[in-house]
C-alpha angles and dihedrals in degrees: 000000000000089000090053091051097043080045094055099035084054090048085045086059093038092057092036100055087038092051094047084047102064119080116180126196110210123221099247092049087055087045092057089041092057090042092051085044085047092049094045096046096055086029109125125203120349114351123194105224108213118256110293110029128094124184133213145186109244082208123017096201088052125048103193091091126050118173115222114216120196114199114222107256094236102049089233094072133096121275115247103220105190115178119206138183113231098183094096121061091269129044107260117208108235099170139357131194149169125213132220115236118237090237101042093048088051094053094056089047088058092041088052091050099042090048082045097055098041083048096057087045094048089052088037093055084042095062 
């Protein structure tokens, strides 16, 4: 009985760290990212970027790459960093990204440590 829960509490963690560890970036957020690259890029004079988004030069001494940075909805997400390269008629993606969040980073630390440590007691209390 002890070996099946120390079985199930180690597939628990195994699931766990796997599942905080994906980010996926949908089609649609990576559509609005290369429309905001394509308005800032013809844009002439000064553009308001929607709410949310923020833009930077990869490079400030260079301006053939700016970096679009979508801010997560909730305030509490992760941060979608996408780099083009605005040299060429249409924005062309070069790299794309999502960010942890401190916090979040820092909650899945303390839930490794606290399934690590019942799973030691459960295998300990099994010996």
């Amino acid at each position: 009985m002890r070996k099946k829960i120390t079985l199930v509490l180690a597939t628990m963690f195994v699931a766990m760290f796997l599942t905080a560890c994906s980010t996926s970036i949908t089609a649609e957020e990576y559509k609005e990212l290369e429309n905001v690259a394509s308005e800032v890029k013809n844009a002439e004079g000064e553009y308001q970027l929607l709410d949310g988004y923020e833009v930077e030069y990869t490079n400030p001494t260079k301006t053939n790459q700016i970096t679009i940075i979508k801010e997560a909805s909730t305030g509490k997400g992760d941060n979608i960093k996408a780099t083009f390269d605005v040299t060429k008629n249409e924005p062309e993606l070069i790299s794309i990204e999502q960010e942890f969040n401190k916090y979040v980073a820092n909650a899945i630390l303390v839930t490794f440590w606290v399934t690590f440590v019942i799973t030691a007691i459960v295998f300990a209390a099994t010996l």
